[in-house]
C-alpha positions in Angstrom: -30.5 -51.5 -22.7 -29.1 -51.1 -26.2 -27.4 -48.3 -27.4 -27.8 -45.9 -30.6 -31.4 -46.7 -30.4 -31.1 -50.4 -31.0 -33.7 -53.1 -29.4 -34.0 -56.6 -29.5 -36.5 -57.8 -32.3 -38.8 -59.4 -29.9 -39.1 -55.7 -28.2 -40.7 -54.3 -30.9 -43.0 -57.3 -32.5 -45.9 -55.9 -31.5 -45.8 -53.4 -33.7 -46.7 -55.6 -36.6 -44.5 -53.8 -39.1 -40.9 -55.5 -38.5 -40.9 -56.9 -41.9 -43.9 -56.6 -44.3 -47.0 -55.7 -41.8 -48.2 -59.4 -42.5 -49.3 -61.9 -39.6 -46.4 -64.0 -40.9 -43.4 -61.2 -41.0 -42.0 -62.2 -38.0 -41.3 -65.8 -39.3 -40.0 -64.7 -42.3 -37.3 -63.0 -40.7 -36.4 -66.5 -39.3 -36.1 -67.7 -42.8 -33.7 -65.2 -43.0 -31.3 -65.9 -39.7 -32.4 -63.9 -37.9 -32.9 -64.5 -34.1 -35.5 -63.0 -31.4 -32.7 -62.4 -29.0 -29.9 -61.4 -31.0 -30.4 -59.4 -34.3 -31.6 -55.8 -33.2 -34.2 -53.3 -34.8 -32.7 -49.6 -35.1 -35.1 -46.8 -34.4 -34.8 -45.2 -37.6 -37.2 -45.3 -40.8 -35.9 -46.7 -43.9 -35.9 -42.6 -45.6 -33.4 -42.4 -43.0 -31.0 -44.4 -44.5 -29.2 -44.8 -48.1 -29.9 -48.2 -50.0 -26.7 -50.4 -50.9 -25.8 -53.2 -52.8 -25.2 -56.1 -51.0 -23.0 -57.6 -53.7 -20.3 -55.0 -52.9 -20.1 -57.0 -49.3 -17.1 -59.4 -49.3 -18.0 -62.5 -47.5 -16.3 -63.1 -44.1 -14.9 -59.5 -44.1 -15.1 -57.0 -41.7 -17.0 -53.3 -43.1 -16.6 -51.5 -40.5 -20.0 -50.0 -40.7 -23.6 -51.1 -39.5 -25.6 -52.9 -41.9 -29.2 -53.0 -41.7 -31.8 -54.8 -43.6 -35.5 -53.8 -44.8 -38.6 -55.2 -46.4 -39.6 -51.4 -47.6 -40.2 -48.3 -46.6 -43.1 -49.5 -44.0 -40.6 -51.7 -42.6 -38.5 -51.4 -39.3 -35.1 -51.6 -40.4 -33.3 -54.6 -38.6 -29.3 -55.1 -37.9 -28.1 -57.5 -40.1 -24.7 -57.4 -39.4 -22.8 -55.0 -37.1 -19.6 -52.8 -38.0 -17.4 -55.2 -35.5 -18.2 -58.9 -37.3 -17.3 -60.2 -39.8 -20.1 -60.7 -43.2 -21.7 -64.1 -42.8 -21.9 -65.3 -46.5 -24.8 -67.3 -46.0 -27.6 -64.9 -44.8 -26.3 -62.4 -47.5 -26.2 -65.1 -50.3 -30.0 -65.6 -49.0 -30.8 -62.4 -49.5 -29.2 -61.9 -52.9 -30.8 -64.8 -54.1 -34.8 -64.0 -52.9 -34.4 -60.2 -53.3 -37.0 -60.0 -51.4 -34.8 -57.4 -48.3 -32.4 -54.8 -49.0 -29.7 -53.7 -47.4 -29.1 -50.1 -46.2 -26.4 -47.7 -44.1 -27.1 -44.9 -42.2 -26.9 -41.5 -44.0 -23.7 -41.0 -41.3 -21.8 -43.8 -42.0 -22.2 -43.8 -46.0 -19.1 -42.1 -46.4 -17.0 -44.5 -44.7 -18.9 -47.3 -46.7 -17.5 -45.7 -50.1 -14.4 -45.9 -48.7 -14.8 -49.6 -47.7 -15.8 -49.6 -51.5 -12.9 -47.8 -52.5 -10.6 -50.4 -50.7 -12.0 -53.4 -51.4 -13.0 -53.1 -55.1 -10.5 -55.1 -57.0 -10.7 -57.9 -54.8 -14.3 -58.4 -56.0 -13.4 -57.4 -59.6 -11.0 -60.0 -59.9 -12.7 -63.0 -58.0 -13.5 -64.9 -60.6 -15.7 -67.2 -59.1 -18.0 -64.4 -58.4 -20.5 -64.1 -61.0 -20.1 -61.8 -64.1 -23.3 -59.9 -63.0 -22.4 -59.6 -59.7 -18.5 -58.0 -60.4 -20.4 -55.8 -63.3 -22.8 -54.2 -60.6 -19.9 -53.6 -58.4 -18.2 -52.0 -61.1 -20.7 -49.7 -61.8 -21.2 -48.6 -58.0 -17.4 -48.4 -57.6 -17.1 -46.5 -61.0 -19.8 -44.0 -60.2 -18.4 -43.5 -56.4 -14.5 -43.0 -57.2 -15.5 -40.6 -60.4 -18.2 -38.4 -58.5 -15.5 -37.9 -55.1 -12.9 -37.0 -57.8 -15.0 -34.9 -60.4 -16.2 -32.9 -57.4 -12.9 -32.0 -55.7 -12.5 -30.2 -59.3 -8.5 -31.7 -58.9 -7.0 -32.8 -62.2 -4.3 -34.7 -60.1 -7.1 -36.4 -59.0 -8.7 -36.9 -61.1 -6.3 -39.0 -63.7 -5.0 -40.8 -60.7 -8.4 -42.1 -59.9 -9.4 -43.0 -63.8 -5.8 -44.3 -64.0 -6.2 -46.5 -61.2 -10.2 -47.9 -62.4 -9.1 -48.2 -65.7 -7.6 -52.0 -65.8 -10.4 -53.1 -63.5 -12.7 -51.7 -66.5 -11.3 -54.0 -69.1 -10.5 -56.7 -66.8 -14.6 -57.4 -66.1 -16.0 -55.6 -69.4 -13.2 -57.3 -71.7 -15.4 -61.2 -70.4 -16.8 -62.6 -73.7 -19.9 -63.0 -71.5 -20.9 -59.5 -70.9 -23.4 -58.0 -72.9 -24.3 -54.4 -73.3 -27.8 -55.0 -72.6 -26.6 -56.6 -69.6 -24.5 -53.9 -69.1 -27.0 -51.1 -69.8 -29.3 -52.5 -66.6 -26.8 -52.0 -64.3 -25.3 -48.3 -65.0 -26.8 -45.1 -64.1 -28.2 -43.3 -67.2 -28.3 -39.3 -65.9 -26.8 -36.7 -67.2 -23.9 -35.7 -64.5 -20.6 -35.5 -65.9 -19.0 -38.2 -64.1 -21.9 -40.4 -65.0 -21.6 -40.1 -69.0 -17.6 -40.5 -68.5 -18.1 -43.7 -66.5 -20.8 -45.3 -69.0 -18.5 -44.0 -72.0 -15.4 -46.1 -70.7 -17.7 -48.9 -70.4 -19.1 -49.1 -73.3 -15.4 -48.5 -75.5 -13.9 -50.9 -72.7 -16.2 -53.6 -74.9 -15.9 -52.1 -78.1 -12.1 -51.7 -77.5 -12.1 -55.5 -77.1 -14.3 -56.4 -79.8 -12.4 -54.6 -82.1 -8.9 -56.5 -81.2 -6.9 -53.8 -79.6 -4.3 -55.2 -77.1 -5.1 -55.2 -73.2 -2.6 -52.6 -72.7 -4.3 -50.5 -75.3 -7.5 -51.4 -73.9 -6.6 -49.8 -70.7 -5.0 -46.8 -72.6 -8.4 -46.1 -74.0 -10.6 -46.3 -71.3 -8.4 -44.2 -69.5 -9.2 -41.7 -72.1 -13.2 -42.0 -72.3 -12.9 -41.3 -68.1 -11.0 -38.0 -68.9 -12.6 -37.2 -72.2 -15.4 -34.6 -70.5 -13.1 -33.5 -68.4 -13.2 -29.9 -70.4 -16.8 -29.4 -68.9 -16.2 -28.9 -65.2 -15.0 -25.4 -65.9 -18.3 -24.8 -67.7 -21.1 -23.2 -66.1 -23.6 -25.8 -64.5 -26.5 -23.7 -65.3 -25.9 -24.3 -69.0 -25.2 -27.9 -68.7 -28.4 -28.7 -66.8 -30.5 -26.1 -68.8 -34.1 -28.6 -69.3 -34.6 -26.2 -71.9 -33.0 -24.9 -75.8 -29.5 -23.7 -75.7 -29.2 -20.2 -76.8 -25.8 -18.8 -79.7 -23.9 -18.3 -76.6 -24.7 -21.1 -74.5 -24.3 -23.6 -77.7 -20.2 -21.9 -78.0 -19.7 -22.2 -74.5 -20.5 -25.9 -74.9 -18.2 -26.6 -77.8 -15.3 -25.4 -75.5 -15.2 -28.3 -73.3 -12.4 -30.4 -75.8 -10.2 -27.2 -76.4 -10.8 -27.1 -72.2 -9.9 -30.4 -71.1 -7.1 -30.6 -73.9 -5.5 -27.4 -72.4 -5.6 -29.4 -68.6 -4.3 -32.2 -69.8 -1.9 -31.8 -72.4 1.5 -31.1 -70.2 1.1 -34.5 -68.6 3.6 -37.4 -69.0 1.1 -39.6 -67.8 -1.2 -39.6 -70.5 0.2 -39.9 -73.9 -1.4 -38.9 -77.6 -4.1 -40.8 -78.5 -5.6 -40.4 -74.7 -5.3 -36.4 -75.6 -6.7 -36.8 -78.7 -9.8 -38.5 -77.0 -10.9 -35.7 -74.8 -9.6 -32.8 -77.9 -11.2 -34.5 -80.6 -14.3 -36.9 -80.0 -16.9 -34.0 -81.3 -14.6 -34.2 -84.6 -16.7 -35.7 -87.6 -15.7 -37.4 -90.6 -17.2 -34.7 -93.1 -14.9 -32.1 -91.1 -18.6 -30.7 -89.8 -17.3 -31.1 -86.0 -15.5 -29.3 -83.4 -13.7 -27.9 -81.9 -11.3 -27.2 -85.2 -14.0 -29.2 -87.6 -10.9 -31.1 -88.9 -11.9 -34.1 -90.9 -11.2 -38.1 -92.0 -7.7 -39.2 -91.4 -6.4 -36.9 -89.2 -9.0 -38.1 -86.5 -7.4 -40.2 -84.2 -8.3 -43.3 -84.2 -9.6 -43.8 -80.5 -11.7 -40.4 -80.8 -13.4 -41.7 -83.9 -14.2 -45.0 -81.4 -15.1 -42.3 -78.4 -17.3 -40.4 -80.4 -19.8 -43.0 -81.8 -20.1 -44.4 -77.9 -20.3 -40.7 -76.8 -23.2 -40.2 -78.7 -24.5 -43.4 -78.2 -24.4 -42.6 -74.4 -25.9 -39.1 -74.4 -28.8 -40.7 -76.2 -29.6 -43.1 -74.4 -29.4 -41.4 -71.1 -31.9 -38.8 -69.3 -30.8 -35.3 -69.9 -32.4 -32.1 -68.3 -34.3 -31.1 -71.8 -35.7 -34.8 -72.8 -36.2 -38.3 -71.8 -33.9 -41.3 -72.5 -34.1 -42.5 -76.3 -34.8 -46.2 -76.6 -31.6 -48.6 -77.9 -33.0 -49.1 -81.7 -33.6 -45.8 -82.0 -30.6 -44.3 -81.0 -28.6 -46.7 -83.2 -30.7 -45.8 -85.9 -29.3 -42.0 -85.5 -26.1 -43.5 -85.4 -26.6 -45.7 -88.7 -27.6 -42.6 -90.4 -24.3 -40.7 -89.7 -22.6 -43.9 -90.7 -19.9 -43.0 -93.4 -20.3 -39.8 -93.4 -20.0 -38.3 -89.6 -18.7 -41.3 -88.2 -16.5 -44.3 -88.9 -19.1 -46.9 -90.5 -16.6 -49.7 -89.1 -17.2 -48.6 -85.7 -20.8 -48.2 -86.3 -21.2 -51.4 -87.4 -19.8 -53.3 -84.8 -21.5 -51.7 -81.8 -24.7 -52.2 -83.4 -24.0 -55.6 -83.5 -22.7 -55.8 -80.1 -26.1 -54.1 -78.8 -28.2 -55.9 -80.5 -26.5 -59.2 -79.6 -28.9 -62.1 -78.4 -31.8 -60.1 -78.6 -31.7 -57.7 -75.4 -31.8 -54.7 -77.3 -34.5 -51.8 -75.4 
């Protein structure tokens, strides 16, 4: 008898459907370790549960959580390692490697698996002998985790603390010579939730930061500011900002708040100093003085907004919004070429077109 609805594999062959409905799926779970008598399908179907990535699994540690593996959603999901032992590295490379199963938790114990995220993330992010790909991925799930608990509680404390505490792990992956935004691009989420655009901004000016020969310490500075920079539009009405359709006189004002906003949060801080302020007040600002929220103009735009800005826009281009579709690479830096000079700083411009376009994986 097995409990939380558990049984043996063997119990349930006849069913047929343990891993892809084929005469041969119970053999290839062999190819993947795992045994008749020990491994255990859960009684659950595979809507059930929430899909992770098994690179955020540290090998030979212990999650805490029940992990479960599936060929699909016509699939039995099957145990592959319990919340009491320890990851065994070489059924997970296996898996990685054929990407042919994927790993899942139960709705229940997804929670405590961000927080297994939350405490383990640098250790991945710093292991250099893990693959560029693989710490980028788990960059982008830790990023998007840590920002979504901390936009939501609505906390400024928070807030910082948590894009303080991401933002060195940021430049310490995305700062590799070896990343490209391509590359990049595949593994980030591209909707249109706050906390997604700030987490793809910082990203992206992480590499342009870098490219551009600002010091690691300013590198960090900086992406500490593109995490904040929205921060103005949690206090705006979510009806506007997920509007699918035109924004009306009043809804388009409202929207041009969100700097003067997130400034007015911010600005008493000691913990976050000028530039980092200018970021979030300043990064609608344009070079013609045409911008907002005080359409100033040219010099007296700080020099990490003008950098925000052209990745800003980049961002919100290329991402799904409520009202349209996501714009394809070349023609979004096309928009931005245009503005070149005259909206934004053609330096900047320049160089991020070059670093999206690099080695051909442009989309």
């Amino acid at each position: 008898m097995f409990v939380g609805g558990l049984k043996p594999i063997a119990e349930l062959a006849f069913r047929g459907r343990i891993f892809d409905g084929s005469s041969g799926g119970c053999e290839t779970l062999l190819d993947f370790g795992f045994n008749w008598a020990s491994n255990l399908v859960v009684d659950l179907e595979v809507n059930q549960l929430v899909p992770i990535s098994g690179v955020t699994l540290l090998a030979k540690s212990v999650t805490g959580i029940d992990i479960f593996a599936s060929a699909g959603k016509d699939s039995i999901p099957i145990l592959f390692c319990s919340k009491d032992e320890p990851v065994e590295y070489s059924r997970l490379r296996k898996i990685l490697d054929e990407g042919v199963l994927k790993l899942y938790v139960t709705s229940e114990s997804y929670k405590a698996y961000q927080a297994y995220l939350r405490d383990h993330w640098t250790d991945i992010l710093v292991d250099e002998n893990l693959p560029i790909e693989t710490r980028t991925s788990v960059l982008s799930e830790v990023l998007r985790d840590v920002l979504d608990v901390s936009f939501q509680s609505g906390d400024t404390n928070k807030i910082v603390a948590s894009s303080k505490s991401l933002g060195a792990g940021i430049v310490k992956v995305l700062g590799n010579k070896n990343v490209l935004v391509s590359g990049l691009c595949d593994v980030l989420r591209h909707d249109y939730a706050t906390f997604t655009h700030s987490a793809n901004v910082a990203c992206y000016i992480a590499m342009l930061a870098n490219r551009l020969g600002y010091s690691t310490d300013e590198q960090n500075q900086i992406v500490v500011g593109a995490l904040v920079h929205d921060l103005g539009k949690l206090s705006i009405d979510d009806r506007i900002l997920s509007k699918p359709g035109k924004l009306d006189e009043f809804e388009i004002r409202a929207i041009q708040k969100h700097p003067m906003l997130g400034f007015t949060q911010l600005a008493s801080r000691l913990d976050l100093n000028f530039g980092q302020l200018m970021m979030v007040y300043q990064h609608h600002e344009k070079l013609d003085g045409s911008g907002y929220p005080v359409a100033i103009a040219a010099d007296e735009i700080h020099p990490w907004a003008k950098l925000c800005a052209v990745v800003d826009i980049f961002e919100a281009l290329t991402s799904t919004r409520p009202y349209r579709s996501a714009m394809p690479h070349l023609k979004a830096l096309s928009i931005l070429q245009r503005e070149s000079g005259k909206k934004l700083d053609g330096e900047i411009v320049a160089v991020w077109s070059e670093m999206v376009l690099a080695q051909g994986g442009v989309r």
